[in-house]
SETIMAR-497641 format. One line per field, with one value per residue: residue number from 0; x, y, z of N, C-alpha, C in turn. Coordinates in Angstrom, 3 decimals, always signed. Example, Ala and Ser with C-alpha at 12.3 -4.5 7.8 and 13.67 -1.06 7.14 Angstrom:
! residues 2
nr: c(0, 1) .
n_c1: c(+13.190, +12.850) .
n_c2: c(-5.690, -2.250) .
n_c3: c(+7.800, +7.080) .
ca_c1: c(+12.300, +13.670) .
ca_c2: c(-4.500, -1.060) .
ca_c3: c(+7.800, +7.140) .
c_c1: c(+13.200, +12.900) .
c_c2: c(-3.300, +0.030) .
c_c3: c(+7.800, +7.870) .
***
This chain:
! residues 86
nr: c(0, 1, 2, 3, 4, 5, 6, 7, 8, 9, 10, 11, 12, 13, 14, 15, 16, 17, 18, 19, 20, 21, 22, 23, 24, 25, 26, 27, 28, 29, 30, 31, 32, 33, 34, 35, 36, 37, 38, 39, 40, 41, 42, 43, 44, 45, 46, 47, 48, 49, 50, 51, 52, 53, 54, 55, 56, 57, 58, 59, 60, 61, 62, 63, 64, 65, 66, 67, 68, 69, 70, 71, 72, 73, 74, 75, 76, 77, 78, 79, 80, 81, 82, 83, 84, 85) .
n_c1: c(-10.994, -8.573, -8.975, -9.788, -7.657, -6.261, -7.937, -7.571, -5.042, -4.847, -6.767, -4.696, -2.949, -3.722, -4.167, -1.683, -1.058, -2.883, -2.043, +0.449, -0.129, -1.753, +0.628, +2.648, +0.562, +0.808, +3.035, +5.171, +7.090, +9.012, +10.128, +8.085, +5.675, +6.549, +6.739, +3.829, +2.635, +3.469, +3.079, +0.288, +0.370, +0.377, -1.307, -3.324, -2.444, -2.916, -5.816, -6.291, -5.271, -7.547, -9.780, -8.968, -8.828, -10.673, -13.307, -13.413, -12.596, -11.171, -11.537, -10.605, -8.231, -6.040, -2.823, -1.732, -2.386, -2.316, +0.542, +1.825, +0.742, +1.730, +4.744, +4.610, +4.127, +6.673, +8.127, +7.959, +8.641, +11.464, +12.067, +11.640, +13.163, +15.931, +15.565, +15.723, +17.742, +19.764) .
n_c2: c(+8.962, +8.104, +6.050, +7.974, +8.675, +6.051, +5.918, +8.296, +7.601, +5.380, +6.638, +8.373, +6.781, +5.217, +7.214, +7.930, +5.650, +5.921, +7.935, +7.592, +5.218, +6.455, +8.165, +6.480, +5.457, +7.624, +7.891, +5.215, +4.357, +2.140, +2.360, +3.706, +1.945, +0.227, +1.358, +2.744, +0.069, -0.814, +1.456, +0.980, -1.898, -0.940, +0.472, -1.561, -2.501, -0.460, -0.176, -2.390, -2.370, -0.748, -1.715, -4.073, -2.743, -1.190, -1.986, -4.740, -5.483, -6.474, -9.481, -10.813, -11.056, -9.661, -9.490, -10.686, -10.765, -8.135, -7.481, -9.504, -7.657, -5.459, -6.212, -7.266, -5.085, -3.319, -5.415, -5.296, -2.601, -2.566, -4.729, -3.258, -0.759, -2.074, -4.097, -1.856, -0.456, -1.547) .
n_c3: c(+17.117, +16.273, +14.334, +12.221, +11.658, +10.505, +8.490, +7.001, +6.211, +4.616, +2.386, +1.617, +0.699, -1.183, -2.848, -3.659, -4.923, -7.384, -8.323, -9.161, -10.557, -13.033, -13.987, -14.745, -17.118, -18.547, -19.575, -19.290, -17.620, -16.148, -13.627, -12.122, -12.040, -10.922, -8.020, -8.358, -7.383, -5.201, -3.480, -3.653, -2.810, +0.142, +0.839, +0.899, +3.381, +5.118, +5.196, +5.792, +8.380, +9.613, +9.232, +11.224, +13.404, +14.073, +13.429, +13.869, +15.659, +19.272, +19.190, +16.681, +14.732, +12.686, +12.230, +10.840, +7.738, +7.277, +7.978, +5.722, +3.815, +4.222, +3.518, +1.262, -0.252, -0.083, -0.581, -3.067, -4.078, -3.268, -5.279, -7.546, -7.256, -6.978, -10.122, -11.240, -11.553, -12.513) .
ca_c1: c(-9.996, -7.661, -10.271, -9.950, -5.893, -6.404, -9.004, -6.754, -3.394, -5.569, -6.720, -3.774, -1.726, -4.741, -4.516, -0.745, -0.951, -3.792, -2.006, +1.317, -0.428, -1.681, +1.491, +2.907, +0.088, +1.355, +5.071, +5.484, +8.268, +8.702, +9.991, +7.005, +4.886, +6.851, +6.426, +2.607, +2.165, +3.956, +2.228, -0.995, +0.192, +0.927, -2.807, -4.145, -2.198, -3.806, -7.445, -6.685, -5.214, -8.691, -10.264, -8.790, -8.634, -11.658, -14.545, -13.481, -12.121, -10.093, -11.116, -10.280, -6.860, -5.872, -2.224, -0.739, -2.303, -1.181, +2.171, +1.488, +0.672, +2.994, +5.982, +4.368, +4.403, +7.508, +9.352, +7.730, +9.486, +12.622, +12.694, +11.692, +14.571, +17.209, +15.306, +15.759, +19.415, +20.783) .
ca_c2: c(+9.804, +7.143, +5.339, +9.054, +8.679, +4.867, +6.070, +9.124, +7.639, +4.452, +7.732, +9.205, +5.713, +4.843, +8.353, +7.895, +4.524, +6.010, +8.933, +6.630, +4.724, +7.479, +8.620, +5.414, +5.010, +8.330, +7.564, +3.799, +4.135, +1.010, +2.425, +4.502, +1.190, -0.908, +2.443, +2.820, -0.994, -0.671, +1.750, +0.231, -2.714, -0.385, +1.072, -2.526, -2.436, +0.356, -0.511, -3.895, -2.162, +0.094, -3.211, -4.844, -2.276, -0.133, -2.688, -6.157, -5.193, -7.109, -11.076, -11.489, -10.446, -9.985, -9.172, -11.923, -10.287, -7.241, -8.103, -9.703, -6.877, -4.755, -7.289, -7.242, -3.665, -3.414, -5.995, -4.705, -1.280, -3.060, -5.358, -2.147, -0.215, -3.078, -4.481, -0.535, -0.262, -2.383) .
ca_c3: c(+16.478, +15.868, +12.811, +11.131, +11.067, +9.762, +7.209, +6.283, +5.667, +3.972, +1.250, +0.993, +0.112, -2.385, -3.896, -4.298, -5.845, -8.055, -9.359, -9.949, -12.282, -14.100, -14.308, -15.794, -18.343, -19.406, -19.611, -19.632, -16.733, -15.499, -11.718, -11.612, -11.771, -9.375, -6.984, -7.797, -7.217, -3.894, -2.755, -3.700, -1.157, +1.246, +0.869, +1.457, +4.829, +5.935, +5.051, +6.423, +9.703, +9.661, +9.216, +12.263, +14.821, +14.114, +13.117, +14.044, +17.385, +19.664, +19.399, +16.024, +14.404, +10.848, +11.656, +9.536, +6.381, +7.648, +7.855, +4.684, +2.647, +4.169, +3.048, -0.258, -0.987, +0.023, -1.355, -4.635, -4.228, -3.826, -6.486, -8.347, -7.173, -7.645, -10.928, -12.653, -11.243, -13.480) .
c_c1: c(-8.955, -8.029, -10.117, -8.430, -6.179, -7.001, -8.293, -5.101, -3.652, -5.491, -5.786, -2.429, -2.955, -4.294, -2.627, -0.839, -1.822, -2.947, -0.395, +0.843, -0.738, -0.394, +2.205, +1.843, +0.256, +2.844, +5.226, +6.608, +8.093, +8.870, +8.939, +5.829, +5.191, +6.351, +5.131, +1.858, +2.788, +3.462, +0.864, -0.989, +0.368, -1.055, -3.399, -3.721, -3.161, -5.255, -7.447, -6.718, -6.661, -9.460, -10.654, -8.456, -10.046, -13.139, -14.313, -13.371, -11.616, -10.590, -11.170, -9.474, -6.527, -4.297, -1.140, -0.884, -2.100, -0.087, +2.459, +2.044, +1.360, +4.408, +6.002, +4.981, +5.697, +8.821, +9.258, +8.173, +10.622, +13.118, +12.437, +13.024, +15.404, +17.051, +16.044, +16.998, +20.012, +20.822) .
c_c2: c(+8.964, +6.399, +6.440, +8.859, +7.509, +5.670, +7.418, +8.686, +5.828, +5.314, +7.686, +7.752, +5.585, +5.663, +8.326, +7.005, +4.925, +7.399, +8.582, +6.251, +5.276, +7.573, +7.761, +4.882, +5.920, +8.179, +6.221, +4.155, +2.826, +0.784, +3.190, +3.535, +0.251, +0.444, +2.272, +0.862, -1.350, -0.224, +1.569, -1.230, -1.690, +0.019, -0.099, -2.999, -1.621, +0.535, -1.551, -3.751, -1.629, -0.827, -3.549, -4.048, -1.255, -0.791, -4.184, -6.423, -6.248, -8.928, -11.628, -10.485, -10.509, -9.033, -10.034, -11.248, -8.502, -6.709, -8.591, -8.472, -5.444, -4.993, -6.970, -5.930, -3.254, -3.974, -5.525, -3.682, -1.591, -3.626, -4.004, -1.471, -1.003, -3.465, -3.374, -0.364, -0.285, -1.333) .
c_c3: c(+15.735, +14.520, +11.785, +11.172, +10.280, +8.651, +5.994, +5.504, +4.554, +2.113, +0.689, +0.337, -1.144, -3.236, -4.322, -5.308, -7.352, -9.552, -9.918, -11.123, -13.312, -14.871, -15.225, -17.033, -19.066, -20.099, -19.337, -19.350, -15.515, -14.080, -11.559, -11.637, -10.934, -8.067, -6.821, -7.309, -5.611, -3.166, -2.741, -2.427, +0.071, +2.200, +1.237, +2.600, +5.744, +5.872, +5.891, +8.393, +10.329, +9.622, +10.686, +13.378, +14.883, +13.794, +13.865, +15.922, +17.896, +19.581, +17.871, +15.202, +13.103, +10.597, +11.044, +8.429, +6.334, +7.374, +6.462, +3.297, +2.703, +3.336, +1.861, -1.099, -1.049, -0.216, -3.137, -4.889, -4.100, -4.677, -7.358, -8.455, -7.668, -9.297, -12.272, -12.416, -12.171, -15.089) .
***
């Protein structure tokens, strides 16, 4: 049950990131591509978590890139935010 939450909230970050970018190749808004590029890392968290808890299983760990690509996505929605502030 737990592999169908991973695999669902995996989707549903993909399908954000997916329909961001749309959105910015319609409108060339430059916070609506730090957003869909954010949540595109966010989406390679949760594949990676679905990865490492649902196939690899417990003797080998992948939460450095994890952590990683959490950081990523995340710092990329902030410099977004702060970057468009100005």
């Amino acid at each position: 049950m737990a592999e169908t939450v991973y695999l669902l909230c995996a989707l549903t970050s993909a399908a954000c990131a997916v329909l961001l970018l749309r959105s910015w190749l319609a409108g060339r808004q430059r916070l609506v591509l730090w957003t869909a590029l954010g949540f595109a890392g966010l989406a390679l968290n949760n594949v990676l978590l679905f990865i490492d808890l649902a196939l690899i299983g417990p003797n080998t760990s992948l939460q450095f890139w994890r952590d990683a690509s959490t950081l990523g996505g995340l710092a990329v929605l902030l410099a977004g935010m702060v970057w468009e502030s100005r």
